[in-house]
N, C-alpha and C positions, 0 to 999 in steps of 0.2 A: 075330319078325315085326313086332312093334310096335318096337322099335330101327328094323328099317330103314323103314317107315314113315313115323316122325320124321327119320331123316334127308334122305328123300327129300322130304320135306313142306320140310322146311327147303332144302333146296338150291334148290327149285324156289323158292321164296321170295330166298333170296339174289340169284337169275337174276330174276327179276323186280323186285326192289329198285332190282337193279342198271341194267338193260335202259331202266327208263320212271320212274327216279326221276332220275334227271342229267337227262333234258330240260325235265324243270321248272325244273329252276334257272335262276336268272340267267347270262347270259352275264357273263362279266368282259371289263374292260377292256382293251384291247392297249396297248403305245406305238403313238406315229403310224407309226414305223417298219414295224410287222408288219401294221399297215393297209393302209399305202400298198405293200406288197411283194406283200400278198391281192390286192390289186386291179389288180396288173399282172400277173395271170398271164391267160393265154388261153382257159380255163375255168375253171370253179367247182369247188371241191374239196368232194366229195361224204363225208359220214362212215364210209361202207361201204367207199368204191374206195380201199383203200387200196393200191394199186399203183401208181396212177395221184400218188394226193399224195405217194408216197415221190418219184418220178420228178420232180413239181413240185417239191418240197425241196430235189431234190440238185440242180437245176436254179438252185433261188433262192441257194444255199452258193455254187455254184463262182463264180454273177456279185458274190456278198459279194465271194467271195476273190480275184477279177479284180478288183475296185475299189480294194480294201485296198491288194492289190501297186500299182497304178498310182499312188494316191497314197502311198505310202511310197517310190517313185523318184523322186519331181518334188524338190527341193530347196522 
């Protein structure tokens, strides 16, 4: 009983560590690039929705990969 006790003591600890110690931190820095890419999307990308930021992602890739090809065909 005291075994799982401890490890439930401990996991719930882990989960909380985890959950509400990263928001204290400092944010890091971006290049300008992933700045300036955040801020041309249409809404604001929420930390929970992640459905919604994959969908922003794959959105922000294919206009990379649109660009890339356009200029790798111009001479």
């Amino acid at each position: 009983m005291k075994m799982f006790l401890l490890l439930v003591m401990s996991v719930t600890a882990l989960f909380v560590w985890q959950r509400y110690g990263s928001s204290n931190a400092a944010p890091e820095s971006k290049p300008a690039t992933a700045s300036a890419a955040a801020s041309a999307t249409p809404r604001p990308v929420y930390e929970h929705d992640w459905a919604k930021h994959s969908l922003d992602h794959a959105q922000e890739v294919a206009n990379q990969v649109r660009e890339t090809r356009q200029q790798n065909e111009q001479p």
